[in-house]
N, C-alpha and C positions, 0 to 999 in steps of 0.2 A: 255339179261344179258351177258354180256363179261365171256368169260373165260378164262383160264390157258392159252391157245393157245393166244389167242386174246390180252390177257396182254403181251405175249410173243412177238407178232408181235409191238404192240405198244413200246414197250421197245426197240427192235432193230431199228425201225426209228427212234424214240427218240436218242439212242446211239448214231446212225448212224449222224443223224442232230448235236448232240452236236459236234463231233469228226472235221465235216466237217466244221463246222465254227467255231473250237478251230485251226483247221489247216490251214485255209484260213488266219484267226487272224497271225497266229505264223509268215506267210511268207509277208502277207502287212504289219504287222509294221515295220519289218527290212529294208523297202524299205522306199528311200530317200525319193521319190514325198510323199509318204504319214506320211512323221513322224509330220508334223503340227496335224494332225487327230489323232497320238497314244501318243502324247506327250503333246500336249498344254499348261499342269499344268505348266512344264518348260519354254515353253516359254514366258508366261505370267508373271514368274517369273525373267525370263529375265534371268536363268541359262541355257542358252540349244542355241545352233547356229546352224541354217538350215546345213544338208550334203551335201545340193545342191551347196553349193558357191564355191567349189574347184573340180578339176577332170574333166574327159571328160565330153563330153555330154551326153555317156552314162551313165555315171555312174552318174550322175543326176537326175538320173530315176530310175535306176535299179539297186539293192545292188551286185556289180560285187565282193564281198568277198566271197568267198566260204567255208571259215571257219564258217560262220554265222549261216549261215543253217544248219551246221552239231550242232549245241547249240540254233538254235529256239526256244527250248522248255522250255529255261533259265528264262521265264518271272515267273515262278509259286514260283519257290525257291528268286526269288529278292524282288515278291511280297509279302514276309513274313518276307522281313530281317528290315527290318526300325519298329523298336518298340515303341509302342503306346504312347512312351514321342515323339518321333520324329515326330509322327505321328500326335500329338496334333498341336505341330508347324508350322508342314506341312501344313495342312491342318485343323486344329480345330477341336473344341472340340464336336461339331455336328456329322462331322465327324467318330471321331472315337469311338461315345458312338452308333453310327449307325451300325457300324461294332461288336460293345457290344451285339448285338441283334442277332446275329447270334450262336456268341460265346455261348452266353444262350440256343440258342435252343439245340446245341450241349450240352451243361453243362444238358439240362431237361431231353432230352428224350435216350440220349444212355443209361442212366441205365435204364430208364423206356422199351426201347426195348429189353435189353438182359433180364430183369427180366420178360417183356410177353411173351415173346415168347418162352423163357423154361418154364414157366410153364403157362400160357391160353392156348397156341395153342394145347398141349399137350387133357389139361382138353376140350377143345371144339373137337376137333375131335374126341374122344374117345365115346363122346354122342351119333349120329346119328340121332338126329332126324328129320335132313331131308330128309332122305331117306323113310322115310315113307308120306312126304309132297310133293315131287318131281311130283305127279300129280296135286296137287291142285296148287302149285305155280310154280313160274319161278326160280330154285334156278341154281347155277354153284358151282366148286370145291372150289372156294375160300368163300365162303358163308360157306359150311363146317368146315372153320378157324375159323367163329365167333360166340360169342354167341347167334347166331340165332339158334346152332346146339344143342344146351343144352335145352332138353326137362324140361315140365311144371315142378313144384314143387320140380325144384332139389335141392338138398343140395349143389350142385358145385357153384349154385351161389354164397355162400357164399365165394367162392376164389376171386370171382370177387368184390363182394361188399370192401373185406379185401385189395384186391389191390387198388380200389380206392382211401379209405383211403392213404393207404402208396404212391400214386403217388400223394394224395392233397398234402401231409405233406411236399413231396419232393419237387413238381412247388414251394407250401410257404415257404418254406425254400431259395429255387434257388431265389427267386422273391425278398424277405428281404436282402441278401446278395448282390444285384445287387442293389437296390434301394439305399440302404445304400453307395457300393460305387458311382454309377453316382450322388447321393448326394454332395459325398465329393470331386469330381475331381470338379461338378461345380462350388464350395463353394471356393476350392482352385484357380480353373481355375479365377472366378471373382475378387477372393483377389490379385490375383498377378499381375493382368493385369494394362499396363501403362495408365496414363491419358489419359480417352476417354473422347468425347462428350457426350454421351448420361449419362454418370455417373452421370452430372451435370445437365441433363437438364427434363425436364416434360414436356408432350403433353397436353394441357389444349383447351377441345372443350364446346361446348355451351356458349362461350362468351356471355354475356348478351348485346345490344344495349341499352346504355343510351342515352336519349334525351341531343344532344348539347354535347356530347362528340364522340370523335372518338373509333371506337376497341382499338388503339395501347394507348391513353388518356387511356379508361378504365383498358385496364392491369396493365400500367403501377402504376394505383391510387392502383386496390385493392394487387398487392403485393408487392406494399411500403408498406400500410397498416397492412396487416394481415401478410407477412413477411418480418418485416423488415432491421432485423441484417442478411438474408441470400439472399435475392432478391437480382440479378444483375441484367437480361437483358432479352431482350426477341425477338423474331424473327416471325413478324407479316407473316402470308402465304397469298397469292393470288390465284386467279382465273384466271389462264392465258392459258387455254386448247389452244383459238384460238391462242394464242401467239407459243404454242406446237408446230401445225401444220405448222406455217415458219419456225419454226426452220429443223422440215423435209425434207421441200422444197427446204432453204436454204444450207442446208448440202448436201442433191441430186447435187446440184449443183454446190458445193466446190469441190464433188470427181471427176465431171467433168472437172473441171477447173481444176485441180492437174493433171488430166492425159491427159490431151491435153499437158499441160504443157511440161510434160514430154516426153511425144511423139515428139514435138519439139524440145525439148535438144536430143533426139536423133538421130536427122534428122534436122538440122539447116535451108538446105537447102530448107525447104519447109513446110511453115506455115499451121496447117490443118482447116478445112473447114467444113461445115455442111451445110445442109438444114435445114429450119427454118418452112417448113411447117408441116403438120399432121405426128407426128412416124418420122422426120427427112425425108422421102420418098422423099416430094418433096418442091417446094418452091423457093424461093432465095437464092445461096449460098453464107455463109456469115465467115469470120473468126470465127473460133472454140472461142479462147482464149478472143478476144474481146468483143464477145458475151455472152460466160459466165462474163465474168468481168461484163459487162454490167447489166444482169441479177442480179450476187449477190449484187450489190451497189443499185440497184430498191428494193431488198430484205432488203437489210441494212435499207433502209429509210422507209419502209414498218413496220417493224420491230420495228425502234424505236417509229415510231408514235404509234403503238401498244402498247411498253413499257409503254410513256408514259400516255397516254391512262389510260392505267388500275392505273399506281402511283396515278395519279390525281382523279380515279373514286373510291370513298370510299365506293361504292357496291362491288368492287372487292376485298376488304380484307376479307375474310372470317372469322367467329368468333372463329377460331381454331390459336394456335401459340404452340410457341414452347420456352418455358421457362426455363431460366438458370441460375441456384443459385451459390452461392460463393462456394460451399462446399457440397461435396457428402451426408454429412447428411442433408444439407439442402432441397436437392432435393427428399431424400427420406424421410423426412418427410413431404414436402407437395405431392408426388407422391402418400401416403399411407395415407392419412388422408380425411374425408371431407372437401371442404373447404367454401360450404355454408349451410345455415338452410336450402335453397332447396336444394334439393337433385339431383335437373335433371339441376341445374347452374354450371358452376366453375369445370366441371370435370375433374379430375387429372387422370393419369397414365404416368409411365415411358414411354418417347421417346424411339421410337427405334432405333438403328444405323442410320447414315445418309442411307445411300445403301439399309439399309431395309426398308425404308418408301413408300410406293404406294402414290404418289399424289396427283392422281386424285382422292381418297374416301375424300381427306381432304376438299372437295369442296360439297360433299351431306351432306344438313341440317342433325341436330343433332335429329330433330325431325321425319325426316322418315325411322329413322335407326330402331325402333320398325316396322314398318310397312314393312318393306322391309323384315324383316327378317321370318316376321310373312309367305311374298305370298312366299319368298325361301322357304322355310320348306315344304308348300302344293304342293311347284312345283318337292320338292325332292320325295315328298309322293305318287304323280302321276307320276315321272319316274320309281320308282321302280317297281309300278304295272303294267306300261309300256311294263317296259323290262321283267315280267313274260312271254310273248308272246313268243317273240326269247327263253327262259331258256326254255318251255315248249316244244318248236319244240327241240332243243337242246334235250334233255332228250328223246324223243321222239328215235333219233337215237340211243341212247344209249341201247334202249331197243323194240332190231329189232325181236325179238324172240314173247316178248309180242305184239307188233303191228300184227306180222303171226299167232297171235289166234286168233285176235280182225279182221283182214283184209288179208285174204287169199290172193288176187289177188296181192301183194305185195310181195309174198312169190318167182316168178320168178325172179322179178330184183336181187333179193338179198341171192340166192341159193347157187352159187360159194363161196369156202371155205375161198379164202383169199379175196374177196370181204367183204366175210362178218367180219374177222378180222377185217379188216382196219375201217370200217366202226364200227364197236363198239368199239376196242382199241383204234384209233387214231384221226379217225374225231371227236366224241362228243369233248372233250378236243382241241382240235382244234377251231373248229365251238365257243365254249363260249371263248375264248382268244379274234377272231374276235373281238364278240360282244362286249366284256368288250375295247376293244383298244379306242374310240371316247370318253368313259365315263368319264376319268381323268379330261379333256378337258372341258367339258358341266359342271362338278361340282365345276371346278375353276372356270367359268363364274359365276356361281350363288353366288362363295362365295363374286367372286370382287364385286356384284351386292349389297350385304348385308352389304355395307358399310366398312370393318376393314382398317386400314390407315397401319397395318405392313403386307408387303409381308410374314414374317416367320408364322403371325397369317393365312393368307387365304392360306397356305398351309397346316395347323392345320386342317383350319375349314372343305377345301376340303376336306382332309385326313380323317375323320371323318364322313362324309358326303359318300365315298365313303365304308369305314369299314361298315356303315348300311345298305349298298346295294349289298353287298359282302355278309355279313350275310344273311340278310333277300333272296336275289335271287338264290345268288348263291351254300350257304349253306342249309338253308330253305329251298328256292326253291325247290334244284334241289332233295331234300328228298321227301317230298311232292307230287309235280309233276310225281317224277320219279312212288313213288309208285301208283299213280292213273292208269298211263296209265299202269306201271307192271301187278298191281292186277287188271285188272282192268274185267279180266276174273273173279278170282275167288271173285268179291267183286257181279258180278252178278247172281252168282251161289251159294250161300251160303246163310245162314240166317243171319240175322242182329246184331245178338247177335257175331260172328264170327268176324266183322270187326276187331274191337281194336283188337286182335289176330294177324289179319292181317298184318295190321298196323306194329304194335311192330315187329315181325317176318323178315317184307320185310326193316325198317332201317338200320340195318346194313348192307344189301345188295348191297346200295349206295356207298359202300367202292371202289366199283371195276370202279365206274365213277372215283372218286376224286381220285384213283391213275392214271388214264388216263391223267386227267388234271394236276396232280405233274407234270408227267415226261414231256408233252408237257410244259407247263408255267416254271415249277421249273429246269429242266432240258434243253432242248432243246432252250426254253425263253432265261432262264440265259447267255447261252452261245454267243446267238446272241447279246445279251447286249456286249460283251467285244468285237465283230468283228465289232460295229457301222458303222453298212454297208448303213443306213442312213446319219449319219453327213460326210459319206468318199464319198458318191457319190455327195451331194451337198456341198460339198469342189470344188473338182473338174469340179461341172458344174460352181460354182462362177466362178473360178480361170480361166476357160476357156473363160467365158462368160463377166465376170460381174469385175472382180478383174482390177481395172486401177492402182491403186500405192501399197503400202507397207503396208498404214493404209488398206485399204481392203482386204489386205491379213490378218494380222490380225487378221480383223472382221470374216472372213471367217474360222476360226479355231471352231468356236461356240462350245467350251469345254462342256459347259452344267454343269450339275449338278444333287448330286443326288435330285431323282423325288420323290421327300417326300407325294406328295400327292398318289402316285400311288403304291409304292412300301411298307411304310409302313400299308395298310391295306393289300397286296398282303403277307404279312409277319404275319401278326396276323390273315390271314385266314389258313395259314401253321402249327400257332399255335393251333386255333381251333381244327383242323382237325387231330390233332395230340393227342390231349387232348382228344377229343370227341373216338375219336376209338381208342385209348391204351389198351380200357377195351373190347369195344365191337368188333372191330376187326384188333387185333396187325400188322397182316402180313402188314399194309400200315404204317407202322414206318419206316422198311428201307429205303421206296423210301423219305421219308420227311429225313433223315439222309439225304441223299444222297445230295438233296439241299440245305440243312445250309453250309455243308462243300463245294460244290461247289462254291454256289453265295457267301459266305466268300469270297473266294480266289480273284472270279472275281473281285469282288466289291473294295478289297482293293487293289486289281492290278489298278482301276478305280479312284480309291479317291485319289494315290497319283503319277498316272501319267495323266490324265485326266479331270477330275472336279475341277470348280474351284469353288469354294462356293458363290453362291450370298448373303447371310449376315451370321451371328453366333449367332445365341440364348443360348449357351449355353446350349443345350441339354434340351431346355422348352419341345420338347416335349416327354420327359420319362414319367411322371405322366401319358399319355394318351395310352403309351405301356402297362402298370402296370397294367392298370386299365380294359384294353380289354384284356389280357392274365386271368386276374381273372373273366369277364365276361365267358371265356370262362370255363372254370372252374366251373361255376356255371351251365352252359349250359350242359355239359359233364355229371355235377351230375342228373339236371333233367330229360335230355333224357336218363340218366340209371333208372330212380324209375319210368319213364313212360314204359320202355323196360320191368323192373319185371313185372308193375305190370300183365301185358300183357303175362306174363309165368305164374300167378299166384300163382308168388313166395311171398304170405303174410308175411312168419312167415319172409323176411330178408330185403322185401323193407324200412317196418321202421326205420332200423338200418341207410340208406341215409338221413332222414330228415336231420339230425343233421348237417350231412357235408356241406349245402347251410349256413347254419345260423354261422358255425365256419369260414366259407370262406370267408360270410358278414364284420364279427367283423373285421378278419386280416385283409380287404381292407380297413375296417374305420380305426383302427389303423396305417397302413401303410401310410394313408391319413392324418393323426393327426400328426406324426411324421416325415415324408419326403416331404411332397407336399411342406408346406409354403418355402424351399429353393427354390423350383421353382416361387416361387408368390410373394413374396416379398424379400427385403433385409434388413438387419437386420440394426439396426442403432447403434451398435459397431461396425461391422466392417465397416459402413461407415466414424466411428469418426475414428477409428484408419487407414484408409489408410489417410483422410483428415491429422492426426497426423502426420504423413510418409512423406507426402509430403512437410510438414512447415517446417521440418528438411530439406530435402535431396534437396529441389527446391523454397526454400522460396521467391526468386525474382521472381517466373516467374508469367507472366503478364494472369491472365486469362481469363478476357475480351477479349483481343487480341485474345487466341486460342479458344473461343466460337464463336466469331462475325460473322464470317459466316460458322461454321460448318452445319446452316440448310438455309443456305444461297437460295432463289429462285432464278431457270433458270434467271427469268427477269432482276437480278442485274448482269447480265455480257452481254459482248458485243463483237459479232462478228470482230468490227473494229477495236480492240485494243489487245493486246499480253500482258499478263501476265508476268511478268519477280518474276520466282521461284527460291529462291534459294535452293537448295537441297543439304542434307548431307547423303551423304551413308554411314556410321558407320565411319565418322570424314573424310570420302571424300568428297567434295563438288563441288557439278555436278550442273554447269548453265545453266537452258534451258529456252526456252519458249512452252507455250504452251496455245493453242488459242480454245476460247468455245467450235467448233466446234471437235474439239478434244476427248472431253466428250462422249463416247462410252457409257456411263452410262447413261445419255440422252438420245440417240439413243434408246436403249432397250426400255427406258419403256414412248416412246415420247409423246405419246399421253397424258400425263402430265409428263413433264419434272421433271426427278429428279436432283436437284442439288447438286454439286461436296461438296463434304469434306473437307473443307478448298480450297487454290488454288492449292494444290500439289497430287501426285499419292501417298497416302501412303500403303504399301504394309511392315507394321512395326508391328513384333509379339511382344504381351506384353511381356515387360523382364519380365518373370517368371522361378519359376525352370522348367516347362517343356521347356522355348528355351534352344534347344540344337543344335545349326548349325551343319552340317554336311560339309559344303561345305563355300568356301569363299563365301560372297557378289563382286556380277559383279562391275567392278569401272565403263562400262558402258553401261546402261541398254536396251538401243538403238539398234535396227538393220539398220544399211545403213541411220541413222540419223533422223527417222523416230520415234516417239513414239507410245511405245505398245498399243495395247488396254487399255482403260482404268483399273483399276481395283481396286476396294477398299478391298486392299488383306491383310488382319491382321496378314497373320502367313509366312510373306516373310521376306523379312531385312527391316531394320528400315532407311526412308526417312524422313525424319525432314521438315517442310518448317519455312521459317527463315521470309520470307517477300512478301506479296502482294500486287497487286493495283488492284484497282476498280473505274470505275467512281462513283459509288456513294459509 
């Protein structure tokens, strides 16, 4: 069992860790080489130009301003000055309803902290009755904080039963106020937003095969049919995985070609050369330049026979398309209706953004999606029981005092004082961070595995997936396990009647782990989050290594984003744990204080100079916040009316029934009333933005701006150039820009996703929340080179006026 000491020593390396990589941060971002790594958000937005391109050589490296350094510390005050309309803009409305969940934790528990801790902490020390237990179990000073110290049949329960209440009342109160507004920001956020794709369009799977007609025949029959004043178009998807894989190939071998290239414009005199055997090592040597040429035209013709391949082979159209109606009402009413007597044909749901669609699920039958999901679920079921093994050992450390009753001979390694700190404050919280690192990883595989076609859903599903193994391991767990092995003397030594005693007595005692693990995870964690000493070291092994032109520096920026599947469950476990011991043991409030307001700061230091967003759900996932902060909540209350009963406090446990069943109602309520903005859309405000637009845009063509909004990889082609025309807010910028180009491809290759029209749009809905801040660049370009790609909604508005395609 950790103690004062031991929390003490764990808290200074914690400080210590945070400080060191807030200060490492402070002095690598100011420097040149590394501002691709601290800034990317800008440069992807094509506001922000490398410091390397003027100056000495040194100073191409090394920030030679010594003014700089003496305001280092500047990033904390800048990262709070752009306000949550700017912020929207910036970076979306995901974004900054993400950064809302901090703000709340802050809003729940600072009154809930000052008001337990003047008055529980007081009522629980003043008890003693562990001091009369301090032989039979394992207690430490901070156990004396909680209501483990408040002997059987008190009457003081009753302050604790009474604060319960008043902290449900408060979280449902905090919880209605926040729901109601990410409601209305999304509701506005949607209403205001400029003509999208996906507004018009429905994902329609389990196409039915009729004899002697085609997929694209059958769509086209049943929604002339059944709609037919609102049916436009539709966008038949293919099966082109193996087609994926040249395209990898073939781009492998473009950046080659580009940077031989280039190495010859700088060296005229002297064409370069390769070996052509095994790894280049040995071989014939053959012109670089002619040889790649060589190579990609074999690919081209490779490629097209592939193409057309799969046009011609009508097994390769999958029975999934992507459907687009004249009119936002139209789409939302076949998106939300049945649309045949069967129930498992004709499936409707809203498309997702182009950028957010996964591909490759589009291509797993519609019939083994029950069954896939059914072996994911058993496979979750058996990891979790899994990973009790490592949480067991885990726990095991934490509780070095109970192992030296159970196993003497263990008592030498671990004698030395500050060994054994370290070893109880800091390793346990360490040692499970390890564990949990691979986990995010393994549970997105299962979710891609479960068939969902939107990226923003299988980070949902992840995220969910990974909250019930958080719970159940790490919460559960590490209660459970810990008390086996604590008690595990006095569960041998006592009669049977004694355990639930036990039990009940030794839960709150878990306080002094999960403050161990805050301050490593919530502290220390956080902090390394902002110094991505990850994405900065392979920056620079690219750039060393791997970087031949301008596009792969670029690429090599890998901004990222936030990790929705990892971080919000790592967040609603902060909330648990906050909830769970407010009543039972306050003093772990501040160190949770401590992390809201940190990872805050971090995070939006992150979101608006750093991440770039791979799509916008508009904040879909709130309902799923809501609904685990209230699970928690009902958690808090149970393991308080298991905690009495176990004091044998009858005459007050009753009084908690009530509180599970009032906290039910609120969540159906809250569910009745706030959810369906998240689940559907209403068909007023689809009629009235459809209204909006027959005024303010009545010629515009919209066939034209649907046609290939879900356009597949396979209708573009390496051998020809696109000629885009582009308007940067009534500037118009003529470029080209060629498949390979498609950085958005690249990501997610392994089934290509295709481009958004033919242009880079990185164009924030006119809404009231765009609020520019800064001019739009007249040219977006470094050294004539195009950015990464990037389907960026809350940048400046690019227009594309006209494309070609071979087909």
């Amino acid at each position: 069992m950790a103690t004062l000491s031991d929390i003490g020593v764990s808290a200074l390396i914690n400080i210590l860790s945070a400080f060191a990589f807030l200060l490492a941060f402070a002095l690598l971002r100011i420097q040149p080489v590394n501002d691709r790594v601290y800034f990317p958000k800008w440069y992807i937005n094509g506001e922000r130009a490398s410091p390397r391109r003027g100056g000495n050589f040194v100073a191409k490296f090394v920030n030679l301003d010594f003014k700089t350094y003496l305001t280092f510390l500047n990033w904390m005050p800048q990262a709070l000055k752009m306000s949550e309309t700017q912020l929207i803009n910036h970076a979306g409305l995901d974004s900054a309803v993400f950064l809302r969940i901090y703000i709340l934790g802050l809003k729940i528990f600072v009154p809930i902290a000052v008001v337990a801790l003047l008055i529980l902490i007081p009522v629980n020390v003043s008890s003693g009755t562990l001091f009369f237990l301090r032989k039979e179990l394992v207690v430490s000073d901070i156990d004396k904080l909680s209501i483990s110290n408040v002997p059987p049949k008190s009457i003081r329960f009753f302050v604790h039963i009474g604060l319960e209440y008043l902290f449900t009342i408060w979280i449902c109160y905090m919880l209605y106020k926040e729901y109601d507004n990410v409601a209305t920001m999304r509701l506005h956020f949607l209403a205001s937003q400029r003509r999208r794709a996906e507004q018009f369009t429905v994902a329609v799977r389990n196409v039915p095969q009729i004899p002697g007609h085609s997929i694209a025949e059958s769509l086209d029959h049943f929604f002339k049919t059944n709609h037919p004043d609102t049916y436009l178009c539709h966008q038949a998807v293919y099966n082109a995985n193996k087609f994926a894989s040249l395209v990898r190939k073939r781009d492998r071998l473009q950046n080659w070609l580009d940077y031989n290239q280039l190495k010859f414009e700088r060296n005229p005199e002297k064409r370069p050369t390769k070996n052509i055997g095994f790894l280049g090592l040995w071989g014939e040597r053959v012109d670089s330049i002619d040889f790649y040429k060589q190579q990609i035209k074999e690919f081209d013709k490779r490629m097209e026979l592939e193409r057309q391949k799969i046009l011609k082979d009508s097994k390769s159209i999958l029975p999934v398309a992507f459907v687009s109606f004249k009119s936002r009402w139209g789409a939302a009413v076949c998106a939300q209706t049945q649309q045949s007597k069967n129930p498992t044909l004709w499936l409707t749901d809203w498309a997702p953004e182009p950028r957010d669609v996964y591909w490759r699920n589009l291509a797993i039958p519609f019939v083994s999606l029950t069954i896939r999901k059914l072996i994911i679920s058993l496979s979750v079921f058996a990891l979790v029981f899994f990973y009790m093994i490592p949480i067991a050992f885990v726990q095991s450390l934490a509780n070095l005092e109970g192992l030296e009753r159970v196993a003497p001979f263990l008592r030498p390694v671990i004698e030395l004082n500050f060994i054994k700190s370290f070893l109880q404050g800091f390793l346990p919280g360490l040692a499970l961070k390890i564990f949990l690192y691979v986990l995010p990883t393994i549970l997105m595989i299962m979710s891609k595995i479960e068939g969902h076609i939107a990226i923003s859903t299988l980070e949902r599903r992840a995220s969910a997936k990974y909250y019930y193994f958080m719970l159940v391991n790490v919460f559960l767990g590490s209660i459970v396990t810990g008390t086996a092995f604590q008690q595990l003397h006095s569960f041998l030594h006592q009669p049977p009647t004694q355990i639930p005693r036990t039990i009940g007595v030794s839960i709150p005692m878990k306080a002094t782990f999960f403050i161990t693990y805050i301050m490593v995870d919530g502290w220390a964690g956080i902090a390394g989050e902002i110094l991505r000493l990850k994405p900065l070291v392979i920056f620079h092994l690219k750039n060393m290594f791997l970087v031949k032109t301008e596009r792969d520096r670029e690429m090599a920026m890998d901004p990222g984003s936030v990790d929705y599947p990892e971080t919000l469950p790592s967040l609603q476990l902060y909330f648990l744990l906050g909830i769970v011991y407010a009543v039972v043991t306050p003093i772990l409030l501040p160190f949770i204080l401590v992390f809201f307001a940190f990872a805050y700061l971090v995070y939006r230091h992150q979101i608006i100079n750093v991440y770039n967003p791979q799509y916008e759900s508009g904040a879909a996932f709130w309902p799923h916040v809501h609904s685990r902060i209230i699970a928690s909540l009902l958690i808090s209350q149970l393991l308080l009316m298991g905690l009495l009963s176990t004091k044998e406090a009858a005459n007050s446990t009753p009084l908690l029934v009530i509180l599970p069943i009032l906290t039910l109602s609120f969540h159906k309520y809250c569910k009745s009333r706030f959810e369906p903005a998240f689940r559907k859309h209403p068909l007023e405000e689809a009629m009235a933005k459809d209204l909006m637009d027959q005024t303010t845009e009545s010629d515009i063509n919209l066939k034209a701006f649907l046609a290939d909004a879900y356009l597949h990889p396979i209708f573009r082609s390496f051998e020809e150039e696109e000629l885009v025309e582009i308007r940067v807010d009534k500037v118009r910028v003529d470029r080209h820009q060629s498949y390979a180009d498609n950085a958005q491809t690249r990501d997610d290759i392994s089934s290509p996703s295709p481009p958004h029209h033919a242009y880079h749009p990185t164009s924030p809905p006119h809404h009231s929340y765009h609020q520019p801040t800064t001019s739009p660049p007249q040219d977006i370009y470094h050294h004539g080179i195009p950015p990464q790609y990037d389907y960026n909604l809350y940048g400046y508005h690019y227009e594309a006026e006209s494309w070609t395609s071979r087909d």
